[in-house]
C-alpha positions, 0 to 999 in steps of 0.5 A: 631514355632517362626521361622514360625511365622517370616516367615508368618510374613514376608509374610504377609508384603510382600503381603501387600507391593506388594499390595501397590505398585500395587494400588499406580502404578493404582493410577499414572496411573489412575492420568496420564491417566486423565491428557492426556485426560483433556489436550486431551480435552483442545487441541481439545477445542483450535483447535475448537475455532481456526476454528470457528475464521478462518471461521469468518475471511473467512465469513467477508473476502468474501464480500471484496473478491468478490469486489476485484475479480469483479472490479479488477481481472476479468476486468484485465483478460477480458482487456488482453483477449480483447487486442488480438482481435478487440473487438468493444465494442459489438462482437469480429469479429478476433482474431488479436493476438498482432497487437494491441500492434504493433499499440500502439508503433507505435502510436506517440501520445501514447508513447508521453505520456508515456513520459509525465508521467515520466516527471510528475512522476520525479518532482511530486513523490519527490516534493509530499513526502518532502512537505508532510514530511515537513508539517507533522513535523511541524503540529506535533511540532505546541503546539496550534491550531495543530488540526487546521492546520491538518483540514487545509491541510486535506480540499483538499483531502476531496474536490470533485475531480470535483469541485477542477479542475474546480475551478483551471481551472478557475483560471488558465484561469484567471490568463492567461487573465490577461496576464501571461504565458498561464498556460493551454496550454504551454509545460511547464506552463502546466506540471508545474501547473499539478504537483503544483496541484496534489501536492497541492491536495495529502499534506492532505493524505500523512500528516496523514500517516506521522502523524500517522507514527510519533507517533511511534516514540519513545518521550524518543529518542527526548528527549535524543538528547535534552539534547545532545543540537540538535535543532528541525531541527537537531531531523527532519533530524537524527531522524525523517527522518531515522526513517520513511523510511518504511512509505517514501517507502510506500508514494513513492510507492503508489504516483508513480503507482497513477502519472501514473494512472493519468487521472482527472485532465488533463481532467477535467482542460487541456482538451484533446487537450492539448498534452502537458500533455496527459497521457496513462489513456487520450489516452486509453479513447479515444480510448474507446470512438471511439470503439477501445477497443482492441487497449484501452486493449492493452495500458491498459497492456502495462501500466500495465506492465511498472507500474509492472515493475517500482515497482520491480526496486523501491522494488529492490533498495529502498526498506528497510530490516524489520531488522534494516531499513536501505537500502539493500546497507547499510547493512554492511555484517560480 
């Protein structure tokens, strides 16, 4: 009888641990399977955010978009189209294929000026940037009146491009009167006021990327080569220098494809008879002026092409690694 009892009451407890374990396993898995649909849920509440800010983005990119593709893409597109044919500037009559690109290499006056622009571009681009670097450093060493002298160089870039050239053609007309050298129409005098002016007008722009490049600068490394006892010259050329190669790159680049584009201030100050400092934007101009828009097209691409390809041979050479900034031929290799 007892031994019964013992039995049953075995049972009893195994029915009642099974039944345990049976709820508790329900439990875990009612627990588990909330978990995968909260984090389902959690997960499908970021991925709808996620779309909603990338739509944002797409809305507030299209005006900018259509700009781009309405004054940059499709005048390109129609220029290259244009340079196979004799378009007049009304119809196209013939497709004449690349006979207008013969006749801009065999035109004197047009590869003169390509050489004029690489002369510009040898003494302006260099002259443009140290100025600028030096500048730069010196308003943001200034402790008194640096806001002043920022407001300063800054006047020019703000001047009305207009206004600016005709002021110094003035200038250089009076200066020439007075019996100096004819700074408007000598090989020479003409080429060396285009790039003092063209200097003279970019210092502003280039002296707040280098400004606000500076700031970056960690003030702790300064600080560090004081108390090594390096002077504020010392901390320009093995501190400052080194450390705003990318933003060097950067002004170097947008100030050589802007010296070849160069086209107001020769026209507005030397005119289009001087042929001292003509530039590919005069000859395309007037070749556009007299209908030739088909000729005008195709200097157009052969500017830009040599535009192109200068700055991939600049990227190639120049251009600095994102990792420790130094140049591709500094790089030590393991």
């Amino acid at each position: 009888m007892k031994k019964e009892k013992n039995e049953q009451h075995k049972g009893h407890s195994q029915g009642f641990l099974a039944s345990f374990h049976h709820t508790h396993a329900d439990t875990v898995l009612a627990s588990a399977g909330g978990e995968v649909a909260i984090s389902r849920r959690a997960s499908e509440a970021i991925k709808t955010r996620k779309r909603k800010r990338a739509m944002t983005a797409y809305i507030l990119i299209i005006p900018a978009f259509l700009l781009f593709a309405i004054y940059t893409v499709i005048p390109f597109v129609m220029s290259f189209v244009f340079s196979f044919t004799d378009f007049n500037g009304v119809s196209i009559n013939n497709w004449v294929g690349w006979s207008n690109f013969i006749t801009a290499f065999n035109d004197s006056s047009f590869m003169g000026t390509i050489q004029h622009v690489f002369v510009f571009a040898l003494f302006y681009v260099p002259t443009s940037i140290i100025v600028s670097l030096v500048i730069s450093f010196m308003v943001s060493q200034a402790k008194r009146f640096q806001t002043f002298f920022k407001i300063l160089f800054y006047i020019p870039s703000l001047t009305s491009g207009v206004a600016m050239a005709y002021v110094w053609q003035r200038m250089l007309s009076s200066l020439t009167q007075s019996g100096l050298p004819n700074f408007l129409d000598s090989k020479v005098y003409s080429m060396m006021s285009l790039v003092a002016i063209s200097v003279w007008s970019a210092i502003g722009g280039n002296m707040l990327i280098y400004l606000a490049a500076m700031t970056g600068i960690p003030k702790d490394v300064y600080e560090a080569s004081s108390i090594d006892g390096a002077s504020k010259w010392q901390q320009f050329f093995h501190i400052t220098i080194p450390l705003l190669r990318p933003t060097t790159y950067f002004i170097f680049t947008t100030t050589l494809i802007g010296s070849f584009q160069l086209f107001d201030l020769v026209y507005l100050i030397f005119g289009n008879e001087n042929h001292f400092v003509d530039t590919p934007v005069m000859d395309i101009y007037l070749y556009g002026k007299s209908f030739k828009y088909g000729i005008g097209s195709a200097m157009s691409v052969i500017l830009f092409f040599i535009i192109m390809i200068v700055t991939v041979i600049l990227q190639l050479f120049i251009k600095e690694d994102k990792g420790d900034g130094r140049p591709r031929h500094a790089k030590k290799t393991n």
